[in-house]
N, C-alpha and C positions, 0 to 999 in steps of 0.2 A: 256888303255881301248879299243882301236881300235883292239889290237892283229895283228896288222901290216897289218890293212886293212885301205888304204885310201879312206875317204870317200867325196863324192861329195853330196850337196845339190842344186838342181834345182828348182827354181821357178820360174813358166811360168805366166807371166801377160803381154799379150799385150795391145795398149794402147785404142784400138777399144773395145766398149761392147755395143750391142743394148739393153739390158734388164734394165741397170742402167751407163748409160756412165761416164765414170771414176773410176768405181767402186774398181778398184786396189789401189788406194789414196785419198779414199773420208776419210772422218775423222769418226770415229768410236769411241765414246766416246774421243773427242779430239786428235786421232793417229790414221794415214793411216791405209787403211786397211792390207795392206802390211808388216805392221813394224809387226803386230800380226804373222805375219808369219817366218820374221826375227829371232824376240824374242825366240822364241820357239823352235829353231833350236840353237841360242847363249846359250842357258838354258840347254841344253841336255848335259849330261855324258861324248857323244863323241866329239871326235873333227871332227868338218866337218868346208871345207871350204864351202861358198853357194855363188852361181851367179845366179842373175837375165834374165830371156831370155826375152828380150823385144822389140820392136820398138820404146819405146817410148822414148824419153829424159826426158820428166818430171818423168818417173816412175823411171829410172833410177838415177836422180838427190833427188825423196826422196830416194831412195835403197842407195846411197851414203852419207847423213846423219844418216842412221843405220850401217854403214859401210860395206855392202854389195856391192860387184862389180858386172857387167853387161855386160854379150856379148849380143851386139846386131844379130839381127834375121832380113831376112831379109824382104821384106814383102810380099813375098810370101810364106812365113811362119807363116805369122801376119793379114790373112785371117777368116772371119765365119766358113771356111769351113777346113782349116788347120789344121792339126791333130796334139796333143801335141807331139807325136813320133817323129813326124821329128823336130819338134825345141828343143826336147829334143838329136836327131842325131849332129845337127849343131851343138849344143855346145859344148859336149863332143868331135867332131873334132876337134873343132877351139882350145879348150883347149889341146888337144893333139899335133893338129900341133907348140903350142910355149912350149912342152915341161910338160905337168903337166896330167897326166895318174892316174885315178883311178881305184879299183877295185870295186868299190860299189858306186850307187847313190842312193839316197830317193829322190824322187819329192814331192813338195809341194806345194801346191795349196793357193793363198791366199785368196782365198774366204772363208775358214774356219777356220774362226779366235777364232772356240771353243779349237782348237787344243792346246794343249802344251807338254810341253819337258816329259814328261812321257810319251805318245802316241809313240814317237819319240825311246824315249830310249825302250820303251817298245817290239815296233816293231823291234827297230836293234837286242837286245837280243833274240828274236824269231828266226829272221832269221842268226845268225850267231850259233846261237846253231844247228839249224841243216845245216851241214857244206857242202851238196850239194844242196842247195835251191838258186833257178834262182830268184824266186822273192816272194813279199809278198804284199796283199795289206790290210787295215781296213776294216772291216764289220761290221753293224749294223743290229739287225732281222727287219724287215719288218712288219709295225704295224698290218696292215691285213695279216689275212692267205691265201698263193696263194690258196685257194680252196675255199674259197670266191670270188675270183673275176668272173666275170662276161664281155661277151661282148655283144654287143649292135648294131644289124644292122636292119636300119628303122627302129627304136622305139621296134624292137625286143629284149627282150635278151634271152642270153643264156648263160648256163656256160662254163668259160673258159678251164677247162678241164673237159674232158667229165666225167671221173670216179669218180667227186669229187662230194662229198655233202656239198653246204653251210650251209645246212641245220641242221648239226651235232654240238654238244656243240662246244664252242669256244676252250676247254682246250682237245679236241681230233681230233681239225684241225689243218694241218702241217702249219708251216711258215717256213719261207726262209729268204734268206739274201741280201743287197746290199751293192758295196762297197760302204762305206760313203764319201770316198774323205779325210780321214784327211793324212793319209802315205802311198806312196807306197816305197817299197822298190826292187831295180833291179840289177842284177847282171850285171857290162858292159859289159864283154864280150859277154853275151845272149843275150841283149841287142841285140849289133852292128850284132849278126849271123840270127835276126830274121826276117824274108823278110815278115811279115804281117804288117797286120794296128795295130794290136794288142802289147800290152805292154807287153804280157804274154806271158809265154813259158817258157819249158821245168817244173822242179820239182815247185808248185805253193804252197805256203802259204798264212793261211790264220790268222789274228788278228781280234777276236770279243770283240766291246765293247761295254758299256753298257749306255755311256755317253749321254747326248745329241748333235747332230751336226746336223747344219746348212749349207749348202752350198748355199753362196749369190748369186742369179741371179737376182735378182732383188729389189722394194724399201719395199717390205714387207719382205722378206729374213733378208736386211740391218738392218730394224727396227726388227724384231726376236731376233737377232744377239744380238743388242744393250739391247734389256729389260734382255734377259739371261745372258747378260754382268755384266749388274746391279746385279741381282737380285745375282748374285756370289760374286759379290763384298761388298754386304750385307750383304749374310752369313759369309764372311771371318772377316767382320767389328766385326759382333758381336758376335763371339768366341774367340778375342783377347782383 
């Protein structure tokens, strides 16, 4: 299924989070949050190895009951302020310096534990069909139309671009897109030749979906997560 591309699975959880502390192994309907992210990757089509980038020993000692392994980062990479590129740099070094070289990585975030193996397999399919693409990330459209939004200075507003009318029906205002955070997928060698802050470069894909997805930062995010957890695991209950 790989077509003789190795692939690499990244997931970045350090052990520091101001928003919800601990948040990479809080339990989430009875299983870290973590493992949803593991899962999800063991479920997929391809074969990918995945490593853990973390500081943490405990995150790494649940990552090893899923069977996930762990190069540690170090913690100047395990900062607020630390950018996912560079601990996404260190690993793939360290994994090259003992000898295990990919051609392809997906990063995966575990605070999106709507994620699963079809998003996954979905996303590699994209990007290996078109066979010069650097990278690809998830999209979701953006519930408001950017031509609605609006800024706000002293109690002023105004709108935020100048040419737009919020004022037009909803179904002939433009919307737009964010990535959602469930898959990015990257090319390593563009990767390691890209000297920004940025993940991206050169030919960029894009995957829109239509799903719901949460990204936890916090204890309402968490509890999101968990009722949309249920309420799936409901429907699946009672179609079987």
């Amino acid at each position: 299924m790989n077509n003789g591309n190795k692939i690499l699975a990244i997931i970045p959880a350090r052990g520091g989070s101001k928003g919800l502390p601990g948040k990479n192994i809080k339990k989430l309907l009875g299983k870290p949050l973590i493992a949803y992210a593991i899962e999800s990757i063991r479920s997929s089509k391809y074969s990918i190895d995945i490593i853990i980038s973390t500081d943490s020993e405990e995150i790494s000692n649940v990552g090893r009951e899923y069977n996930a392994q762990t190069v540690y980062r170090p913690k100047n990479l395990a900062t607020d302020t630390s950018l996912v590129k560079d601990a996404i740099l260190y690993t793939i070094n360290y994994l090259e310096n003992i000898g295990n070289v990919y051609d392809t990585m997906i990063l995966i975030e575990p605070t999106s534990p709507l994620r699963n193996a079809k998003d996954i397999d979905d996303s590699l399919d994209l990007f290996f069909k078109e066979k010069d693409a650097d990278c690809l990330a998830t999209y979701s459209m953006l519930e408001h139309p950017i031509t609605r939004l609006w800024k706000i200075e002293n109690n002023v507003p105004s709108i935020y671009l100048k040419e737009a009318n919020p004022f037009k029906r909803r179904q002939d205002q433009e919307y737009v897109y964010y990535i959602n955070g469930l898959v990015y997928v990257l090319k390593v060698d563009t990767l390691k030749s890209n000297n920004s802050d940025s993940l991206f470069m050169g030919k960029q894909l894009a995957l829109i979906t239509d799903k719901k997805v949460v990204d936890i930062d916090d204890e309402f995010d968490f509890y999101f997560a968990e009722q949309i957890l249920k309420y799936q695991k409901l429907q699946i209950n009672e179609k079987s």
